[in-house]
PDB file with one MODEL, atoms N, CA, C and O in Angstrom:
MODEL        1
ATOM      1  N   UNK A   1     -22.853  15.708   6.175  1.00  0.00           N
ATOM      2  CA  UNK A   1     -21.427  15.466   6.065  1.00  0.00           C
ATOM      3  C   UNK A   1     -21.020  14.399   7.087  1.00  0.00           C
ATOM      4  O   UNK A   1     -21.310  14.584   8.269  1.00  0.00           O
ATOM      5  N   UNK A   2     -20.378  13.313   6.714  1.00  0.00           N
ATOM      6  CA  UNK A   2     -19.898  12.077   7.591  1.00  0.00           C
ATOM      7  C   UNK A   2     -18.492  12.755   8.221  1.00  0.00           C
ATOM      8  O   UNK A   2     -17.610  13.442   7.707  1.00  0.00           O
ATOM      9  N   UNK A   3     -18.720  12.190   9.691  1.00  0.00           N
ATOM     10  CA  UNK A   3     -17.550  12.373  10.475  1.00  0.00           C
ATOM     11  C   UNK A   3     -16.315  11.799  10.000  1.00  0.00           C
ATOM     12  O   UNK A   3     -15.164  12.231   9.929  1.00  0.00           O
ATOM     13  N   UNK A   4     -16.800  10.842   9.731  1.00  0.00           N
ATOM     14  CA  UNK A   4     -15.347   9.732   9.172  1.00  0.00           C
ATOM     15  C   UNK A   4     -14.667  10.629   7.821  1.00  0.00           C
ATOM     16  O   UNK A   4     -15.157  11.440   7.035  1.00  0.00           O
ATOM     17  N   UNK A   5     -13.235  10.016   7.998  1.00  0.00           N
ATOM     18  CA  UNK A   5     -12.484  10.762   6.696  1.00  0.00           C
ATOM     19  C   UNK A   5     -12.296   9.580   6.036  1.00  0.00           C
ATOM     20  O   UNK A   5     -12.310   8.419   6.445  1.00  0.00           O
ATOM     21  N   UNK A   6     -12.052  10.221   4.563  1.00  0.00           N
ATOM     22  CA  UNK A   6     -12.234   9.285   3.272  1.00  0.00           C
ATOM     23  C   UNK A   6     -10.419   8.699   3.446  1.00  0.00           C
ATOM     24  O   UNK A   6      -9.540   9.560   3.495  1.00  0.00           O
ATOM     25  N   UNK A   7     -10.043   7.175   3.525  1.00  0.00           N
ATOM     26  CA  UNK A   7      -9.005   6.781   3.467  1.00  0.00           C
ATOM     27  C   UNK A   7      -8.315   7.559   1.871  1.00  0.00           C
ATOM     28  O   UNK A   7      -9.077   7.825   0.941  1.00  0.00           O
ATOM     29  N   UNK A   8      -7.046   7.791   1.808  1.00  0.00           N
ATOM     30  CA  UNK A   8      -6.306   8.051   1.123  1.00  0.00           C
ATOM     31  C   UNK A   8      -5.809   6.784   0.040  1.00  0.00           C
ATOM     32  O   UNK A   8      -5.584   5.631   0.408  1.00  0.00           O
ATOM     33  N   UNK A   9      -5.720   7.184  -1.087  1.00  0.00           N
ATOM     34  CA  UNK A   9      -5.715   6.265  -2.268  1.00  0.00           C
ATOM     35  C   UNK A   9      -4.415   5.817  -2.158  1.00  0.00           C
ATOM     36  O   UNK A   9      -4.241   4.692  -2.626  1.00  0.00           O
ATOM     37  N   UNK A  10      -3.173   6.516  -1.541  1.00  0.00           N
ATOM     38  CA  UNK A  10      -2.006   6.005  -1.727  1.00  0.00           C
ATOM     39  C   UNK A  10      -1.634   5.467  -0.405  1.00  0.00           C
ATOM     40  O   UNK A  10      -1.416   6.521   0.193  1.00  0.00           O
ATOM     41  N   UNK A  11      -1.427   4.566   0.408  1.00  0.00           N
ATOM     42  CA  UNK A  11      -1.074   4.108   1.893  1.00  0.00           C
ATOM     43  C   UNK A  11       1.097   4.419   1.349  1.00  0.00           C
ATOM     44  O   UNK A  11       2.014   4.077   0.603  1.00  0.00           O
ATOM     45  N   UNK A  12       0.706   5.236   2.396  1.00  0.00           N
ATOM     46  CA  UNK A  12       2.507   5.342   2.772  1.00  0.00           C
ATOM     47  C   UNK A  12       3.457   4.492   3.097  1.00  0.00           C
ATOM     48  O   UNK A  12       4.672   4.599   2.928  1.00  0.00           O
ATOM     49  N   UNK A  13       2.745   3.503   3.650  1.00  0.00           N
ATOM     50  CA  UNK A  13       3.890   1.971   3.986  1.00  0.00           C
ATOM     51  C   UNK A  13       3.948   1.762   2.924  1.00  0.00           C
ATOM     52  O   UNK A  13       5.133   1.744   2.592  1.00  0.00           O
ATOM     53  N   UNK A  14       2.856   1.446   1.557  1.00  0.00           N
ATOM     54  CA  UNK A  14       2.963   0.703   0.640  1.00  0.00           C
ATOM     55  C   UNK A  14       4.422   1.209  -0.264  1.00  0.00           C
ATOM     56  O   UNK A  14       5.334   0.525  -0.730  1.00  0.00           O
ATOM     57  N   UNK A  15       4.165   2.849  -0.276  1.00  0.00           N
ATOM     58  CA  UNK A  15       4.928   3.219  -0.992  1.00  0.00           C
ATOM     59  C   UNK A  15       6.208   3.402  -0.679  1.00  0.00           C
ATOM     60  O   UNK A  15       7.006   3.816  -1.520  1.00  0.00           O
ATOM     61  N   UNK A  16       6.624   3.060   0.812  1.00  0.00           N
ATOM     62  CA  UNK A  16       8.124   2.922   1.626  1.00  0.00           C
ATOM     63  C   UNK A  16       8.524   1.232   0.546  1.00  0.00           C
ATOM     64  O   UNK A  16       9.442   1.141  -0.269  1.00  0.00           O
ATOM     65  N   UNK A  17       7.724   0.344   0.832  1.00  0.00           N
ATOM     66  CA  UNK A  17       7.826  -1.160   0.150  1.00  0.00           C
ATOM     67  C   UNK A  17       8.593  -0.763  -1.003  1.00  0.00           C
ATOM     68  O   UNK A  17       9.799  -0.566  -1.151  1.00  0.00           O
ATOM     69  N   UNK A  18       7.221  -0.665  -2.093  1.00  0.00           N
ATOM     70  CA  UNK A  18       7.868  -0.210  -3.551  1.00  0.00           C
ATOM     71  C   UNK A  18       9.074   0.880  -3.680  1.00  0.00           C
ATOM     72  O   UNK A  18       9.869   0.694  -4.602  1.00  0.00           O
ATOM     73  N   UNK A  19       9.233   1.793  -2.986  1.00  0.00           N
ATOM     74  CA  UNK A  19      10.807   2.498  -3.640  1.00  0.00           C
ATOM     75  C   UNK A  19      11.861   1.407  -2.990  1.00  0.00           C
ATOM     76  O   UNK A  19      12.972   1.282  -3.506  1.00  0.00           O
ATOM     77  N   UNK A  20      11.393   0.441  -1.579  1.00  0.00           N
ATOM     78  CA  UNK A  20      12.619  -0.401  -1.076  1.00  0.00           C
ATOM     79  C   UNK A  20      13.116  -1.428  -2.225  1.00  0.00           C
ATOM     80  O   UNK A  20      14.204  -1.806  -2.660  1.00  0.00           O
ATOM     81  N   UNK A  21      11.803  -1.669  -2.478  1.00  0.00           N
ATOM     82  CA  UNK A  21      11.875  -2.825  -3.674  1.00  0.00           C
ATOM     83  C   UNK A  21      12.707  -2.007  -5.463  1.00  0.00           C
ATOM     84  O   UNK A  21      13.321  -2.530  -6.393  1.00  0.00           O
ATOM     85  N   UNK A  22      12.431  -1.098  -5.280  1.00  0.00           N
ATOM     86  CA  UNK A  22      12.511  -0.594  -6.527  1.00  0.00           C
ATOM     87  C   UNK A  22      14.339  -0.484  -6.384  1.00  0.00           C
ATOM     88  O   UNK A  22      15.118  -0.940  -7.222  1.00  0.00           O
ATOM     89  N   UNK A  23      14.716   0.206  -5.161  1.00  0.00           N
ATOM     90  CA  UNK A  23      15.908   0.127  -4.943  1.00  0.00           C
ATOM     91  C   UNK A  23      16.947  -0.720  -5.498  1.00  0.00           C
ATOM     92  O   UNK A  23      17.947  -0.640  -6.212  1.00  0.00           O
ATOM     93  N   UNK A  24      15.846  -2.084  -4.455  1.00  0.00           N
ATOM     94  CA  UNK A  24      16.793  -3.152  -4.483  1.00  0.00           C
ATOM     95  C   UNK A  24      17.277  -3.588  -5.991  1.00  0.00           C
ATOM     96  O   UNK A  24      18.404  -3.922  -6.358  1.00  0.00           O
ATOM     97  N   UNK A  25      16.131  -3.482  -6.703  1.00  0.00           N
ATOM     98  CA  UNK A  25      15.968  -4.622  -8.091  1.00  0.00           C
ATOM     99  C   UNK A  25      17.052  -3.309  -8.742  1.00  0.00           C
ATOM    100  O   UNK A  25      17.495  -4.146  -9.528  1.00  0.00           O
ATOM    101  N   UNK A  26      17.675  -2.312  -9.023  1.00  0.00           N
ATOM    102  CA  UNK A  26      18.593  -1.572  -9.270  1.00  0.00           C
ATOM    103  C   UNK A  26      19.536  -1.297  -9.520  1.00  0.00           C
ATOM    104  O   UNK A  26      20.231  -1.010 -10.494  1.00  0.00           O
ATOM    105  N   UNK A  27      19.575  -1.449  -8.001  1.00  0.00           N
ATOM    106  CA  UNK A  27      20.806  -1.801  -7.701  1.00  0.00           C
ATOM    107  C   UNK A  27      21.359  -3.654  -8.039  1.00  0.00           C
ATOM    108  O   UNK A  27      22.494  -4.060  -8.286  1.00  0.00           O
ATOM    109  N   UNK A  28      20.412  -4.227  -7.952  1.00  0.00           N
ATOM    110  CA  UNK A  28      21.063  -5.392  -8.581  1.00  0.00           C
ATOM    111  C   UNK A  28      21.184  -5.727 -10.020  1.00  0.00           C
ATOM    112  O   UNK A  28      22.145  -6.390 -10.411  1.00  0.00           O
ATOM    113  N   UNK A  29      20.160  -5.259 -10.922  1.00  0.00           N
ATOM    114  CA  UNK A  29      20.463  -5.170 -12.295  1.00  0.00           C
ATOM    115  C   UNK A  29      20.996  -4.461 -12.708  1.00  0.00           C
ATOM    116  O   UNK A  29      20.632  -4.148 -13.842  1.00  0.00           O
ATOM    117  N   UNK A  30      22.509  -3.523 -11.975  1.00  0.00           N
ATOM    118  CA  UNK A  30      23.672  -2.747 -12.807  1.00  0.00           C
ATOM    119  C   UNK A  30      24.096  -3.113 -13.407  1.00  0.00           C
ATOM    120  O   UNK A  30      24.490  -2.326 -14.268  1.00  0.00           O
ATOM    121  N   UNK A  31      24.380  -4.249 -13.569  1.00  0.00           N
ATOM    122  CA  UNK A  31      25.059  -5.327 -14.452  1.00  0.00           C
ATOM    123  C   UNK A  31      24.339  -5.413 -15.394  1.00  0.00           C
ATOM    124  O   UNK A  31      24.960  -5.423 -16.457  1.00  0.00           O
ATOM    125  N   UNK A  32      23.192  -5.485 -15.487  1.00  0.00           N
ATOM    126  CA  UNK A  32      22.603  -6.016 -16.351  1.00  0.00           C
ATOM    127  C   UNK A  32      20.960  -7.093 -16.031  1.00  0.00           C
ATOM    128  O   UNK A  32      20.038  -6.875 -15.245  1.00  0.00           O
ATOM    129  N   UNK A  33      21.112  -7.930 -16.752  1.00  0.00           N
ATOM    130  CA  UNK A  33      19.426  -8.609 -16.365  1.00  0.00           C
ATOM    131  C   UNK A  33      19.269  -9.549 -15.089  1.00  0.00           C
ATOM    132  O   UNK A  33      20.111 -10.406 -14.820  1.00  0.00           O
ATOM    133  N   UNK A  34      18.270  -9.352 -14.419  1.00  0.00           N
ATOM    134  CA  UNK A  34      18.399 -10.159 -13.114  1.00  0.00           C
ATOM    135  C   UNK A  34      16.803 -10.637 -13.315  1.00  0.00           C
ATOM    136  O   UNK A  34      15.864 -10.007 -13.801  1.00  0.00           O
ATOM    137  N   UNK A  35      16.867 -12.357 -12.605  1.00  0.00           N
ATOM    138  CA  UNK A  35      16.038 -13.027 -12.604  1.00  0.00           C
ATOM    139  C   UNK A  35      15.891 -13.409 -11.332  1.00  0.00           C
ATOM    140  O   UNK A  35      16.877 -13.563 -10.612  1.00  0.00           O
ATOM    141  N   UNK A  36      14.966 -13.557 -11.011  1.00  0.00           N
ATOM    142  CA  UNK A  36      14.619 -13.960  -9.814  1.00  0.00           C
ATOM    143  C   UNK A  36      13.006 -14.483  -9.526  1.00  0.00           C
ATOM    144  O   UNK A  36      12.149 -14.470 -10.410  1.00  0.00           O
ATOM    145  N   UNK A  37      12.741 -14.979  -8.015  1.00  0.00           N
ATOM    146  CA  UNK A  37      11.290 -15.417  -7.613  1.00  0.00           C
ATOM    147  C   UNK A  37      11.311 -14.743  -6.767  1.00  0.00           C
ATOM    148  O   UNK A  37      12.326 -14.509  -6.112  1.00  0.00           O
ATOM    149  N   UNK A  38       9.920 -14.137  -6.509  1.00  0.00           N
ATOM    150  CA  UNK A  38       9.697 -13.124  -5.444  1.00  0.00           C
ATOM    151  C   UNK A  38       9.942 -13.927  -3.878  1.00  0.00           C
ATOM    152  O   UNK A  38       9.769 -13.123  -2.962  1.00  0.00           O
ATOM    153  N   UNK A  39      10.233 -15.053  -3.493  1.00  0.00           N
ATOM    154  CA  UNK A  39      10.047 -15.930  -2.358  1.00  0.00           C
ATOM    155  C   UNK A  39      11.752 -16.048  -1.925  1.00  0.00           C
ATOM    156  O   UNK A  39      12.175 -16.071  -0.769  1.00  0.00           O
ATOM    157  N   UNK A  40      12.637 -16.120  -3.267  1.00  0.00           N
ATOM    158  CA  UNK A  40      13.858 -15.898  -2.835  1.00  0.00           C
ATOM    159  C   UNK A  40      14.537 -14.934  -2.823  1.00  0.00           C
ATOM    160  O   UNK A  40      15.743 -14.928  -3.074  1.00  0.00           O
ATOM    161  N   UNK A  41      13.781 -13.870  -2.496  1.00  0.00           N
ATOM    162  CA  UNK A  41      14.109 -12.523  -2.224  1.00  0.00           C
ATOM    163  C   UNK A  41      13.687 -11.317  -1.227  1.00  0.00           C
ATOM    164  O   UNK A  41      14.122 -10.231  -0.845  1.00  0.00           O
ATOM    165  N   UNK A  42      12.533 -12.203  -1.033  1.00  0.00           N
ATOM    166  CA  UNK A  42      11.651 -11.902   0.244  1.00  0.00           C
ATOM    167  C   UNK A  42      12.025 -11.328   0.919  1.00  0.00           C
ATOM    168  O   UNK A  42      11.682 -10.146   0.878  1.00  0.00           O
ATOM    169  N   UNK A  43      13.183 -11.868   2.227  1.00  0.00           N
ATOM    170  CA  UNK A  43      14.338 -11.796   3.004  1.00  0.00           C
ATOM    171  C   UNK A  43      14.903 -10.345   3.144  1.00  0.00           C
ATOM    172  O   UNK A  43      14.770  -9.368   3.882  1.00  0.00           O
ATOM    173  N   UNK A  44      15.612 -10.733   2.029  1.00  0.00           N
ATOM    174  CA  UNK A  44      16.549  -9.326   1.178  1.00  0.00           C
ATOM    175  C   UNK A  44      15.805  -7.519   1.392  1.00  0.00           C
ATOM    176  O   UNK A  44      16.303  -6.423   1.651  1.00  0.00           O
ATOM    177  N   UNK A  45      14.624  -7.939   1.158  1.00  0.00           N
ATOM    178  CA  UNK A  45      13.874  -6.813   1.198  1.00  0.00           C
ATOM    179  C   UNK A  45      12.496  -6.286   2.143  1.00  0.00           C
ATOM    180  O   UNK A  45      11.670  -5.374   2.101  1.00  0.00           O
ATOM    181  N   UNK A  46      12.898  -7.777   3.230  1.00  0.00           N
ATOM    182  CA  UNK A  46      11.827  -7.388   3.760  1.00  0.00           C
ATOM    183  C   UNK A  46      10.493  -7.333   3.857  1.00  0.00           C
ATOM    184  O   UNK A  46       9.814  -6.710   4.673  1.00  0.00           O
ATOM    185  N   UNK A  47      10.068  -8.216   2.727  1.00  0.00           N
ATOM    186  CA  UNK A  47       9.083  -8.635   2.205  1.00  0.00           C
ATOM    187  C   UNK A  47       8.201  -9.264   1.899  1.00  0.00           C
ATOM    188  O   UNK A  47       8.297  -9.401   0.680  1.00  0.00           O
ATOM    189  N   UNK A  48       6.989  -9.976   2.403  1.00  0.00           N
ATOM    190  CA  UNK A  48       6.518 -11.064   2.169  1.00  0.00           C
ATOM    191  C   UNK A  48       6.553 -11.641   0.250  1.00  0.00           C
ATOM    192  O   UNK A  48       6.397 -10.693  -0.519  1.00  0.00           O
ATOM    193  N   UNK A  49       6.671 -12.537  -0.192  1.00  0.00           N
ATOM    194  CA  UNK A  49       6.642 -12.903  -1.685  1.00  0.00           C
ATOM    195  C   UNK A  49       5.367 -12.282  -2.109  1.00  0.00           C
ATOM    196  O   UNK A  49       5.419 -11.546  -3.095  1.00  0.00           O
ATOM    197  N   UNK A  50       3.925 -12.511  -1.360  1.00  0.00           N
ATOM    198  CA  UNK A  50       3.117 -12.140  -2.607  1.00  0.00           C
ATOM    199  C   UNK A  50       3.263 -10.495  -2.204  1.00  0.00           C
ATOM    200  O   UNK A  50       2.768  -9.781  -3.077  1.00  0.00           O
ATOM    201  N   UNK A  51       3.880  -9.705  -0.983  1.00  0.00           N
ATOM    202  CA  UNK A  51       3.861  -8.084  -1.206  1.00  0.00           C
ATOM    203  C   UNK A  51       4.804  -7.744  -2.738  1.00  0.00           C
ATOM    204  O   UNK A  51       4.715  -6.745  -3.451  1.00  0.00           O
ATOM    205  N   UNK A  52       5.743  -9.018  -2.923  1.00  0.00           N
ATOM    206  CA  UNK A  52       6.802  -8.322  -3.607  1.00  0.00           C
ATOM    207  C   UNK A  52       5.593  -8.864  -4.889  1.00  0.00           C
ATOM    208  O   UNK A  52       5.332  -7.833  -5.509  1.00  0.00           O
ATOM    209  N   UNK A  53       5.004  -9.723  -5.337  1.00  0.00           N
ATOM    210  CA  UNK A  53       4.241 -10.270  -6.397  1.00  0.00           C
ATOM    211  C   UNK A  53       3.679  -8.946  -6.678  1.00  0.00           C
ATOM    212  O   UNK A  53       4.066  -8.181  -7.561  1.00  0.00           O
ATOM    213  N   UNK A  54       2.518  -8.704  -5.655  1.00  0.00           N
ATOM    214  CA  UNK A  54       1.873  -7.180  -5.825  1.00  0.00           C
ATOM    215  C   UNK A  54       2.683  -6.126  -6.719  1.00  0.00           C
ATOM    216  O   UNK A  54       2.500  -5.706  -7.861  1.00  0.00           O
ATOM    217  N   UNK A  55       3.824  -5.821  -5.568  1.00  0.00           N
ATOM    218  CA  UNK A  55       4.316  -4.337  -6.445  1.00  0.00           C
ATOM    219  C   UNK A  55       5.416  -4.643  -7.697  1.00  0.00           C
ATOM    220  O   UNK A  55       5.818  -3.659  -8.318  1.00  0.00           O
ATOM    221  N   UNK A  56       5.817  -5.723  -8.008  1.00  0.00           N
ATOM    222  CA  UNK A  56       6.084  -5.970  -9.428  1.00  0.00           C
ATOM    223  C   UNK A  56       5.488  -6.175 -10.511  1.00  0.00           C
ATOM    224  O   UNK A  56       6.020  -6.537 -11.560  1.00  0.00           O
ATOM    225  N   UNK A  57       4.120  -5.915 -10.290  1.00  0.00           N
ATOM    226  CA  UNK A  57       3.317  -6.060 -11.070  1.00  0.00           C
ATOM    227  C   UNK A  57       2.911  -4.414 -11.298  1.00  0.00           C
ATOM    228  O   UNK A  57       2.585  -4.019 -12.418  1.00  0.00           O
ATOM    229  N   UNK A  58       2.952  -3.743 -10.437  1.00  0.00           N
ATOM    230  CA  UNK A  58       2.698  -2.294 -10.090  1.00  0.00           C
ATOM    231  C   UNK A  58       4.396  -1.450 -10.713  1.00  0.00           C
ATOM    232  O   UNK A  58       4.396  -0.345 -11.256  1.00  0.00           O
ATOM    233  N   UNK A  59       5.389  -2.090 -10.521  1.00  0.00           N
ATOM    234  CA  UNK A  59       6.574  -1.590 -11.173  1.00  0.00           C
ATOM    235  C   UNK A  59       6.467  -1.983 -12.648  1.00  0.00           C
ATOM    236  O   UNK A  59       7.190  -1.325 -13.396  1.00  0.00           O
ATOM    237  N   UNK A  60       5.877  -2.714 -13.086  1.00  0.00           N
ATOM    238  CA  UNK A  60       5.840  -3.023 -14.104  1.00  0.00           C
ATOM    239  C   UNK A  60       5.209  -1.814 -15.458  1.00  0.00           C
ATOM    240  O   UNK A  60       5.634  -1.828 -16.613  1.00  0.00           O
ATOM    241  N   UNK A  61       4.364  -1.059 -15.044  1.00  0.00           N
ATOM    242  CA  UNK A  61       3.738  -0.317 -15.192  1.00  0.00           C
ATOM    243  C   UNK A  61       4.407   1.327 -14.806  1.00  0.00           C
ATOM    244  O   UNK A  61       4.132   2.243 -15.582  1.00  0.00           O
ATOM    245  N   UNK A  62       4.969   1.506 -14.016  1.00  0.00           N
ATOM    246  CA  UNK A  62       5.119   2.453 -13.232  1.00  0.00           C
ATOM    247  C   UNK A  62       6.559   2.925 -13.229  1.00  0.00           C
ATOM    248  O   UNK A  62       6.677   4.147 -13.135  1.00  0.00           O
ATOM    249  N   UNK A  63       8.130   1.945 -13.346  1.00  0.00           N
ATOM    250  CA  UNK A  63       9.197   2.252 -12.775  1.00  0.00           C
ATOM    251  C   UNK A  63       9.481   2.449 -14.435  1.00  0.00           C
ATOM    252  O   UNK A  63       9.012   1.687 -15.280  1.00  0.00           O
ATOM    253  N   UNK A  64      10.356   3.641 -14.746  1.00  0.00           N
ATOM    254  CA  UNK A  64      10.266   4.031 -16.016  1.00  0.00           C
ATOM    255  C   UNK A  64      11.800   3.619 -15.881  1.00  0.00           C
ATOM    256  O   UNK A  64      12.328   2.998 -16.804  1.00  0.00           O
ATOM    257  N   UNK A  65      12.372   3.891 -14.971  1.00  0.00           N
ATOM    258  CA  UNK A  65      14.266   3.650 -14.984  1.00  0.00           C
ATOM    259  C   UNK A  65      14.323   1.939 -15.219  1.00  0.00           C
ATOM    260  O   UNK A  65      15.418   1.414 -15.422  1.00  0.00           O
ATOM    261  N   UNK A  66      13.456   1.368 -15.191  1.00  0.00           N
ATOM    262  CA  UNK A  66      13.483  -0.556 -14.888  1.00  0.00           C
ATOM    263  C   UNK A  66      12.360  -1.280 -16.064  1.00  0.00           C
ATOM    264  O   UNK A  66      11.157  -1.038 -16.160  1.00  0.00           O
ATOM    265  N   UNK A  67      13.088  -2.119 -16.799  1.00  0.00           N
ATOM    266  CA  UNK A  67      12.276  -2.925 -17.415  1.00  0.00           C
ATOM    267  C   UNK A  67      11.814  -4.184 -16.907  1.00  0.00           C
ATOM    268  O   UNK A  67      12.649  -5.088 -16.869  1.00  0.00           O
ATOM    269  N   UNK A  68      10.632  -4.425 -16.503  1.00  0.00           N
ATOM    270  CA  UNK A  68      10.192  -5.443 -15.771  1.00  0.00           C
ATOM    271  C   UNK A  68       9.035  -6.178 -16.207  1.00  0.00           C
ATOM    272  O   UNK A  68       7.862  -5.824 -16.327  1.00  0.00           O
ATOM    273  N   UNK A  69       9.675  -7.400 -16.441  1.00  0.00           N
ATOM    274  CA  UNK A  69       8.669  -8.612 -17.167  1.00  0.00           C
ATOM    275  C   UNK A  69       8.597  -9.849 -16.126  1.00  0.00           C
ATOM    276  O   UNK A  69       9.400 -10.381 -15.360  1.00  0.00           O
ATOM    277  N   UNK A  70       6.883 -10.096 -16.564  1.00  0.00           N
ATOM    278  CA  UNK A  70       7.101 -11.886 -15.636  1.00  0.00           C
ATOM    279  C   UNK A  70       7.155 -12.651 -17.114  1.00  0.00           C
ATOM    280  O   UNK A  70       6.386 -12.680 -18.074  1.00  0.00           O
ATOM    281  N   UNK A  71       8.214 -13.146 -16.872  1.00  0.00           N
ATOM    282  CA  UNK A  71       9.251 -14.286 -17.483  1.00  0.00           C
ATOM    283  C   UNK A  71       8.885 -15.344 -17.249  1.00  0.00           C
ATOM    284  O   UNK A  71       8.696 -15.847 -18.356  1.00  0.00           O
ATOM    285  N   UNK A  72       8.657 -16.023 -16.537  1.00  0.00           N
ATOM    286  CA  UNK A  72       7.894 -17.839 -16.759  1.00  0.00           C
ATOM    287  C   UNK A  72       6.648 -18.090 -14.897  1.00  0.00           C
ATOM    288  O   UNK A  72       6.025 -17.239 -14.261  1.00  0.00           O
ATOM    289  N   UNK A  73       6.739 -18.963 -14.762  1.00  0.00           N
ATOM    290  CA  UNK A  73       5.785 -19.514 -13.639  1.00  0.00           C
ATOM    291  C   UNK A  73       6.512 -20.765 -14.055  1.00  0.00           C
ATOM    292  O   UNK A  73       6.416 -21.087 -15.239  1.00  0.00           O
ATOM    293  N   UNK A  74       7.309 -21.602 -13.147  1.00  0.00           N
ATOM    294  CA  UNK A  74       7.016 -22.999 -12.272  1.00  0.00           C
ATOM    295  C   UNK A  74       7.344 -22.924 -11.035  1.00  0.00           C
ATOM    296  O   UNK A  74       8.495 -22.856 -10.604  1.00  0.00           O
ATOM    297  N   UNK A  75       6.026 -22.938 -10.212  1.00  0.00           N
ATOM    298  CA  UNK A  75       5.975 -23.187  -9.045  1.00  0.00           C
ATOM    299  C   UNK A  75       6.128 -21.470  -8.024  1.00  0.00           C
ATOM    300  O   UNK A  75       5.965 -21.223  -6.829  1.00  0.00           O
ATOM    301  N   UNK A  76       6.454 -20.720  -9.053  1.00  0.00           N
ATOM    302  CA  UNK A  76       6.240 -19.601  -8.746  1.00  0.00           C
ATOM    303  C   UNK A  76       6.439 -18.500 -10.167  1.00  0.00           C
ATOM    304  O   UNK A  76       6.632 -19.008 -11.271  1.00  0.00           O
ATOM    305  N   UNK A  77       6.395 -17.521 -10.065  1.00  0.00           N
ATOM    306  CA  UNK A  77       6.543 -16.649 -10.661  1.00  0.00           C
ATOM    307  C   UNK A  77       8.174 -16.222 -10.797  1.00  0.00           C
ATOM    308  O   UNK A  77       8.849 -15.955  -9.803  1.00  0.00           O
ATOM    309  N   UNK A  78       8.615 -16.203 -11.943  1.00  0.00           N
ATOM    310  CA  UNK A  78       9.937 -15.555 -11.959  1.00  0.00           C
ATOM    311  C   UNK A  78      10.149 -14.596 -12.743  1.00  0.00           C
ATOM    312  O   UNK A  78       9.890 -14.738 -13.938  1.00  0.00           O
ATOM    313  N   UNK A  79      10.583 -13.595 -12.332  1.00  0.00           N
ATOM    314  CA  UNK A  79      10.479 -11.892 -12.930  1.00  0.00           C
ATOM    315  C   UNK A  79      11.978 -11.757 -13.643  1.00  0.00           C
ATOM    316  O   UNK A  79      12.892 -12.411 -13.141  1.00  0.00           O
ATOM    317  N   UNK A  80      12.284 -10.807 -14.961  1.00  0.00           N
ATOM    318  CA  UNK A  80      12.862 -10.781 -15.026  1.00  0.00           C
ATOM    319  C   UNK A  80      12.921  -9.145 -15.252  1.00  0.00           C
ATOM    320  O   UNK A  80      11.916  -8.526 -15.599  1.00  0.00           O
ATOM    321  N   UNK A  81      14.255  -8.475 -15.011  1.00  0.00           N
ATOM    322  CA  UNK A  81      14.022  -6.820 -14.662  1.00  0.00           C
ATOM    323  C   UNK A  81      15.525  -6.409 -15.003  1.00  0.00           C
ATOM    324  O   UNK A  81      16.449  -6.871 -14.334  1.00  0.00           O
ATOM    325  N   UNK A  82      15.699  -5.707 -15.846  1.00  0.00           N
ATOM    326  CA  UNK A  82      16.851  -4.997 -16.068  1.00  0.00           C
ATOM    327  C   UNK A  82      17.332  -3.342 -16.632  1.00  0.00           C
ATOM    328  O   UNK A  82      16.635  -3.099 -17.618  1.00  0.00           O
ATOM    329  N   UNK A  83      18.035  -2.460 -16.407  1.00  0.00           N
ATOM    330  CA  UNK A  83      18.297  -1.244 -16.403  1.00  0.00           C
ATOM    331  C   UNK A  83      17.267  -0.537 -17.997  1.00  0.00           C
ATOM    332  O   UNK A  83      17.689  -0.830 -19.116  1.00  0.00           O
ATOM    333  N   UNK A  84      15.935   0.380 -17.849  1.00  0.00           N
ATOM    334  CA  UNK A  84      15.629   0.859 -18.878  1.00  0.00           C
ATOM    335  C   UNK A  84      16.631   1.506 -20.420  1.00  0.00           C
ATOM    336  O   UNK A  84      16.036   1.973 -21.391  1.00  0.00           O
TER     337      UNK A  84
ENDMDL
END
């Protein structure tokens, strides 16, 4: 039996990120559809662009209240995400 313990599949910062992020994008698509680049939003949430790249790709899959599509690429990625 190894001394060392087996890292955990879910890291807890990650998942503080994604509900911050999940928040945010939410609360901003009450209205309705919101577009954005993960780089001009960064800021907002605290976030480096490719952390937010990561877990929108992971919400994409995962946030059942949020419809979330990547919508085009020039020069970056622009997501588009609005109320399920």
């Amino acid at each position: 039996m190894s001394a060392t313990s087996q890292p955990s599949t879910e890291d807890p910062t990650t998942e503080n990120k994604e509900d911050r992020l999940k928040q945010f994008l939410r609360q901003k698509a009450t209205d309705g559809e919101l577009y954005f680049k993960s780089k001009f939003i960064a800021d907002e949430v605290d976030l480096s662009p490719k952390e937010i790249g990561a877990l929108m790709v992971k919400l994409s899959d995962s946030a059942s209240e949020l419809e979330v599509e990547k919508w085009s690429y020039t020069s970056a990625t622009t997501w588009r995400v609005e109320p399920a």
